[in-house]
C-alpha positions in Angstrom: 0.0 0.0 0.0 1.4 3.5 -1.0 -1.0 5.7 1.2 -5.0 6.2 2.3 -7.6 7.3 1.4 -7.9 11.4 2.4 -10.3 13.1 0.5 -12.2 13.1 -3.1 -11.8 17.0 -4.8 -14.6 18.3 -6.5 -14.0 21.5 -8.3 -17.0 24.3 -8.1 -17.3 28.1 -8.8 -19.8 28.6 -5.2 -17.9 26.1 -2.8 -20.6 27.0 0.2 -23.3 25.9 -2.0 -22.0 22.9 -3.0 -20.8 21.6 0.2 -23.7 22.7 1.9 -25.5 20.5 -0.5 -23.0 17.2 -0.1 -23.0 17.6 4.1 -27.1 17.3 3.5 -26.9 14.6 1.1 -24.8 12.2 2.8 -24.6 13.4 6.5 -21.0 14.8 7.0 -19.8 17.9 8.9 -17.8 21.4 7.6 -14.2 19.9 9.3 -12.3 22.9 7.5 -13.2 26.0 5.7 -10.9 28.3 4.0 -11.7 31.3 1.4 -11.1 28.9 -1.4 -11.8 25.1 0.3 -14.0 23.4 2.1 -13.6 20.2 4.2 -16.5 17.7 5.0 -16.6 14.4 6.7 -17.6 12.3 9.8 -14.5 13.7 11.6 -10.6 15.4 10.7 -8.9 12.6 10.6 -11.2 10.5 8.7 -11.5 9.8 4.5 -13.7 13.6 3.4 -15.3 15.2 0.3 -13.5 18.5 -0.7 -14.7 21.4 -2.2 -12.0 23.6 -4.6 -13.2 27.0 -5.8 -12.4 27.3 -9.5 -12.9 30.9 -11.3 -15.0 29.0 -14.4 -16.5 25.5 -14.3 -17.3 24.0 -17.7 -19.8 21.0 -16.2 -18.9 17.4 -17.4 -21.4 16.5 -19.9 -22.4 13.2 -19.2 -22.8 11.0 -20.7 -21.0 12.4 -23.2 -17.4 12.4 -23.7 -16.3 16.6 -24.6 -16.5 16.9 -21.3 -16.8 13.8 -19.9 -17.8 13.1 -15.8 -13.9 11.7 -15.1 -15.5 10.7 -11.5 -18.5 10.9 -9.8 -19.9 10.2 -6.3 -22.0 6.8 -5.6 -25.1 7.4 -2.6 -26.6 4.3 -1.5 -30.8 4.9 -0.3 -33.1 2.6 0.7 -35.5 4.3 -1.7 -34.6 5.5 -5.2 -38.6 7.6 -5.3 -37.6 9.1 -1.8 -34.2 10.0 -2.1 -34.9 12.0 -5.3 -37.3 13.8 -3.5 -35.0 14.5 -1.5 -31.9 15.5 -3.6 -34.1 17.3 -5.4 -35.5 19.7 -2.4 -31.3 20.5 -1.8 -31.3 21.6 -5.3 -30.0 19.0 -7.2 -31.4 18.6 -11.0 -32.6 15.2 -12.4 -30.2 14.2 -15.3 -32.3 12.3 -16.9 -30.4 9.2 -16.9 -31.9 5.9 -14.8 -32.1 2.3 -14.5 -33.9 -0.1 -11.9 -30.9 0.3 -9.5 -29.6 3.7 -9.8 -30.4 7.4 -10.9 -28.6 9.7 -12.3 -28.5 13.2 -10.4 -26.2 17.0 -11.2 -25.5 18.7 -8.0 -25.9 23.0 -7.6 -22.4 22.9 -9.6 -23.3 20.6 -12.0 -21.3 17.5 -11.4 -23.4 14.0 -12.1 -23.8 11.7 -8.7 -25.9 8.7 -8.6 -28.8 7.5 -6.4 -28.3 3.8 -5.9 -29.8 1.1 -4.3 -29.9 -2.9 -3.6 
């Protein structure tokens, strides 16, 4: 093993809006916020999503392949009708994109994440 885990990066022009949307959607708390970063996760020390302010976002364009999704976050529901209820009430936009096990979701910045279940 070379290293852990530490944190995924996702790059955003409103960093407070789109970690305030990821600590709703999958229960983790601000551990570090700077003018241009923020930190969430269950706790400092522990693996955490990361928020990078960029100046101008081009949003992947999934699924094509101009500018593809590279990487994209995985949320496991019990309920694929109730969880987009609720993604969508944090201000997530429906892709478009579903199967029997998973839906496909952009967050405020417009990165693709998927609703999964079973």
């Amino acid at each position: 093993m070379v290293g852990t885990f530490h944190a995924l990066v996702i790059d955003c022009e409103d960093i407070e809006t789109t970690a305030k949307f990821y600590e709703s959607l999958v229960g983790m708390q601000r551990v570090d916020t700077e003018d241009d970063w923020i930190t969430i996760g269950d706790a400092p020390d522990r693996p955490a999503l990361a928020f990078q302010k960029v100046e101008k976002l081009t949003p992947p364009d999934w699924p094509g392949s101009e500018h593809p999704q590279q990487m994209h976050v995985d949320v496991r529901v019990d309920d694929l009708d109730d969880g987009e209820k609720e993604v969508l009430e944090l201000g997530a936009r429906k892709q478009g994109y579903e199967q029997e096990s998973f839906r496909v979701y952009l967050d405020p910045a417009g990165h693709p994440f998927c609703l999964v279940t079973g």
